[in-house]
C-alpha positions in Angstrom: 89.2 95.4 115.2 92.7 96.3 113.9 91.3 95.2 109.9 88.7 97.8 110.5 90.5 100.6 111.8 93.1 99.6 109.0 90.2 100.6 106.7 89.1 103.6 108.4 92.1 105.3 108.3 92.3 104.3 104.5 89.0 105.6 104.0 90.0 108.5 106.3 93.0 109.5 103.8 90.1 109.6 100.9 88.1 111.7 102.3 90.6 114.1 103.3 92.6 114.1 100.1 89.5 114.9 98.2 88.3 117.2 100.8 91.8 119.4 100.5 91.5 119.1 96.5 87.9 120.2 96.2 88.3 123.0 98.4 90.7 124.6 96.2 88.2 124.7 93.2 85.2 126.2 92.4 82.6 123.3 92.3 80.2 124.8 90.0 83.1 126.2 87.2 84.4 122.1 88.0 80.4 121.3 86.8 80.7 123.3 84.0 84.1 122.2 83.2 83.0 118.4 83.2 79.8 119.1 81.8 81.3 120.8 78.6 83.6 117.5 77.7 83.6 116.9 74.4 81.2 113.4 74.3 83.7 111.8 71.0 86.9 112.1 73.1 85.7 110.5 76.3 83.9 107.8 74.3 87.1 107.3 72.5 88.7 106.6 76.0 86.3 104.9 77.6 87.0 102.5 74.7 90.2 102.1 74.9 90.4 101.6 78.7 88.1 98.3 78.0 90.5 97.4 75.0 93.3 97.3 77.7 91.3 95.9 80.3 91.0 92.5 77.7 95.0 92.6 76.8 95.3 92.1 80.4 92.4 89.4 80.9 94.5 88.0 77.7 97.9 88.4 79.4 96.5 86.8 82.5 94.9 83.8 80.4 98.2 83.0 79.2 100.0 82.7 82.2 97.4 80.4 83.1 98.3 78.0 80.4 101.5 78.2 81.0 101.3 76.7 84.4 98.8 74.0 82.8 95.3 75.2 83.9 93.1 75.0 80.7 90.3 77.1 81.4 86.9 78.2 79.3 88.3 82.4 79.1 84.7 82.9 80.0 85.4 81.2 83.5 88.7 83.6 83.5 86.8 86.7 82.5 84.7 86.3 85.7 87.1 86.2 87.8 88.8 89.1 86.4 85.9 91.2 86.2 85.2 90.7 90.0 88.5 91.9 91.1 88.4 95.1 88.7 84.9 95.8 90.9 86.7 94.9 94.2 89.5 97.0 93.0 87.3 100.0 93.6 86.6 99.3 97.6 89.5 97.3 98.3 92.8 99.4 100.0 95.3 99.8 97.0 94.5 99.0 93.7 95.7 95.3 94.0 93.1 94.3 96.7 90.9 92.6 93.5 93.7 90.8 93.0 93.0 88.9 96.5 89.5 88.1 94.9 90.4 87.4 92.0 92.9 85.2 93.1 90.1 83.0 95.5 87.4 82.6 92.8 89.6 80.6 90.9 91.2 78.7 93.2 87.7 77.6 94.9 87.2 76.5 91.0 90.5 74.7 90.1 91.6 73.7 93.5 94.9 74.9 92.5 96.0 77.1 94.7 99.5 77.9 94.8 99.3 78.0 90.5 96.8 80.1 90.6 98.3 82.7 92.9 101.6 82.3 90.9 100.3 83.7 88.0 97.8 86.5 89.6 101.6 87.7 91.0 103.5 87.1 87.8 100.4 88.7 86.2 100.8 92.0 88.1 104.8 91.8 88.2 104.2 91.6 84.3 102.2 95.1 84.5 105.0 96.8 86.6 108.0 95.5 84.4 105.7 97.3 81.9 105.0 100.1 83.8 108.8 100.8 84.7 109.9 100.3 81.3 107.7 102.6 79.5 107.9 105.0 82.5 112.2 105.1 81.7 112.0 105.7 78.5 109.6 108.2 78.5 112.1 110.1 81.4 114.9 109.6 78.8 112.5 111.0 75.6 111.6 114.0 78.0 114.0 114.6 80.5 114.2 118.2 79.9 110.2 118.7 79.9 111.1 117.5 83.9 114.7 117.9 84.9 113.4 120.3 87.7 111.2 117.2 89.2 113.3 115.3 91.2 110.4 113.5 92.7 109.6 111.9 89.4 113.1 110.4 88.8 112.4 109.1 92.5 110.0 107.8 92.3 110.8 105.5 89.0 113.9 104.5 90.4 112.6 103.3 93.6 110.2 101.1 92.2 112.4 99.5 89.5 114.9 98.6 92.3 112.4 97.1 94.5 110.7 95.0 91.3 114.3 93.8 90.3 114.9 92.6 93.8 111.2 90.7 93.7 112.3 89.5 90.5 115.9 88.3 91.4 114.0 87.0 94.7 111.6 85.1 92.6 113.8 84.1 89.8 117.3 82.8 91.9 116.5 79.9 93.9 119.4 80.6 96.3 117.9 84.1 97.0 114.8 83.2 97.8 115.8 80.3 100.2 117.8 82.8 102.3 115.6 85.4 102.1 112.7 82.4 103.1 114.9 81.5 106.0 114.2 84.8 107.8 110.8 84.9 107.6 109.4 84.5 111.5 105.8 83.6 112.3 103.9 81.1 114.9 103.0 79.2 111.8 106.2 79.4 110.1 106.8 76.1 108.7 103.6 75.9 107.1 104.1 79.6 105.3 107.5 78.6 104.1 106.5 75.5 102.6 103.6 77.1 100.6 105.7 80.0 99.4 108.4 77.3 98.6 105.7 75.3 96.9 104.7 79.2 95.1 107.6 79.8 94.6 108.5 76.9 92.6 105.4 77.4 89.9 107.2 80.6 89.4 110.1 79.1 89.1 108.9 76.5 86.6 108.5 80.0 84.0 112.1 80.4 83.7 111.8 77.7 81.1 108.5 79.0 79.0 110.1 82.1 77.8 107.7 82.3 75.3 105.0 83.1 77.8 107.1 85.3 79.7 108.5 87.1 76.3 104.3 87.7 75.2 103.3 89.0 78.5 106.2 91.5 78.6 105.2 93.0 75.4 101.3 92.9 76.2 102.3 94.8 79.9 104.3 97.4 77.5 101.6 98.3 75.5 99.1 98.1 78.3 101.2 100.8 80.4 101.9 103.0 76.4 98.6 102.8 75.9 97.4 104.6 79.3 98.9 107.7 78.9 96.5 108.3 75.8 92.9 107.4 77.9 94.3 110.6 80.3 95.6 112.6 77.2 92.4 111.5 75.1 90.3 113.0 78.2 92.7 115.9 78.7 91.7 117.1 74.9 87.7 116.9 75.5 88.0 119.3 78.4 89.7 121.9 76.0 93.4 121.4 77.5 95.8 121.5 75.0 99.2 119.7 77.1 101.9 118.2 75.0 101.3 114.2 74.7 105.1 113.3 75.9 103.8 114.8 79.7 101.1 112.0 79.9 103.5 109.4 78.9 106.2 110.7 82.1 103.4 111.6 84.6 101.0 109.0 84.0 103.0 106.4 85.0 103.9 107.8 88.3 100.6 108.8 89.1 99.7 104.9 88.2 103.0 104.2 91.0 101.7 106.3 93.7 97.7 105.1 93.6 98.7 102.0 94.5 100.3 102.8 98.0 97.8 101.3 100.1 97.0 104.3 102.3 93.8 104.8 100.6 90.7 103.0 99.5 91.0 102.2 95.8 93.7 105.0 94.8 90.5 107.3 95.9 92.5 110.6 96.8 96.1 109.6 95.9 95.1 109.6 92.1 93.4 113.1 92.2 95.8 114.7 94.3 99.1 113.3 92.2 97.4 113.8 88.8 96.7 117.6 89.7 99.9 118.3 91.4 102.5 117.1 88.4 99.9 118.3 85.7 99.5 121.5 86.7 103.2 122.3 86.9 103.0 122.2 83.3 100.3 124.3 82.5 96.8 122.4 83.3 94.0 124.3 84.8 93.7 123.2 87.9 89.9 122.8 87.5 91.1 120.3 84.5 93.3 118.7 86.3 91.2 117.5 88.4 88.3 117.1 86.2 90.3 114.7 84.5 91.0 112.7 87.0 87.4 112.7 88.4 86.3 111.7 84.8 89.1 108.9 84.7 87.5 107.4 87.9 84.6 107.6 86.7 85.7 105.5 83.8 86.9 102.8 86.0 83.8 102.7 88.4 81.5 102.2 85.4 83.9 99.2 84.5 84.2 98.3 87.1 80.3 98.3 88.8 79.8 96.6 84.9 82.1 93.4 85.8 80.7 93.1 89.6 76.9 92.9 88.1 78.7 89.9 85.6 80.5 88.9 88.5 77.2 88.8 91.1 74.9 87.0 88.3 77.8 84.6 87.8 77.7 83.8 91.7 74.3 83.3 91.4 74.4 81.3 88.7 76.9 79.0 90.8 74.5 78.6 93.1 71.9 77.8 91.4 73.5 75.0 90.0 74.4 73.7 93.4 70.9 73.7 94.7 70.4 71.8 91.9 72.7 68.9 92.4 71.9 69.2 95.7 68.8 68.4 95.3 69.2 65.6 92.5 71.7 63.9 95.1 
């Protein structure tokens, strides 16, 4: 009962987001507005978006091998692709990461290496995030100096991911910090997140791994401003590039609070409130956000029919054996 109501009043924050933002526009000049897109520009983006979605099944391959699971990428790929589609329903933008996380440990049997790397793998994406988000706040500080909201913003989430980090990374800090957790099952939930913790650990010593994943992340998170930007030009809006590398990554921050269903909401109301400060239509502004969603939900509904064929493929195979036995 309290898992449902969670999700109703995530899907409740969706629907009234989007219900505040659309009735501000005009829905038919927001038709025209999206209808008129220029077809070569969103292409263009829709391409790149699936060029960074495989630099991150890449980055999360080689985390992976770094905690010794060999396996075929086309095992990997399927799992990845069914948390991008559970990504779209799940609260926050990291609830795929939950499924992800499950498909291949009921595959490997390795649970507390797998999970190590599915949170490495997204602590890689915010190191990224943070780092290209601070230096495009140094590049264009005075395109935002009257924005304190963006500054923040950035700073609260890099000091929260360098205490995860020094958490993860000092051994002393996280026994203490283990030490307070309280639960009726406590002794079994500090052992496995002592167990977890020590396969993270263990990547102290493979900076190799950790030195290729930060510079994957980086260009992951300097590539994303230009899928918005790329979109931004096919609806006619002519907005100086070094605004999608500040806002971008912010807007990237605040979807994934998990107060709605999938960022639904939180990414349409941020993206239109910081672009149009700077000159974006409002109807663009929000077209371009619609037409960025719509980017990921064709990804995404694309990796959960690979992801529901795979299943059935499973179990297909299982009957099988079953049978044979």
């Amino acid at each position: 009962m309290k898992k449902a109501l969670n999700i109703g009043l995530r899907v409740s924050v969706s629907i009234l987001l989007l219900f505040f933002l659309f009735s501000k526009v005009n829905i038919e000049e927001l038709r025209v507005t999206i209808s008129k897109a220029d077809p070569v520009y969103i292409i263009a983006a829709f391409l790149l978006l699936l060029f960074l979605y495989l630099l991150a099944l890449i980055r999360w391959d080689m985390l992976l091998r770094g905690v010794m699971l060999h396996i075929p990428l086309r095992r990997v790929a399927v799992s990845f692709l069914g948390g991008n589609f559970f990504n779209l329903f799940l609260p926050s933008t990291i609830g795929g990461d939950v499924v992800r996380s499950m498909d291949l440990v009921i595959h490997t049997r390795s649970s507390k290496e797998v999970v190590a790397t599915v949170l490495l793998d997204r602590i890689s994406g915010f190191v990224g995030l943070v780092s290209v988000a601070i230096v495009a706040l140094l590049l264009g500080y005075r395109y935002i100096s009257d924005e304190p909201v963006v500054f923040f913003i950035i700073a609260a989430v890099a000091f929260i991911l360098l205490a995860l980090i020094i958490v993860l990374f000092n051994e002393r800090v996280f026994l203490f910090v283990n030490s307070l957790l309280k639960s009726h099952h406590e002794k079994g939930i500090r052992a496995y997140l002592k167990n977890l913790h020590q396969e993270i650990y263990h990547f102290r010593s493979r900076s190799a791994v950790i030195t290729k994943n930060f510079f994957i992340s980086v260009a992951i998170q300097a590539m994303t401003p230009l899928i918005f930007w790329l979109t931004a030009r096919a609806l006619g809006a002519d907005i100086p590039l070094i605004y999608f590398f500040i806002f971008v990554p912010v807007v990237t921050t605040i979807t994934i609070l998990p107060v709605s269903i999938g960022g639904l909401g939180l990414r349409d109301m941020s993206t239109v409130f910081f672009f149009t400060k700077v000159g974006m239509a409002h109807n663009a502004a929000l077209a371009m956000s619609l037409i960025n969603f719509g980017f990921l939900l064709l990804a995404g509904i694309a990796g959960g029919i690979v992801y529901a064929f795979a299943l059935h493929s499973r179990w297909l195979q299982r009957r099988k054996k079953a049978r044979l036995s």
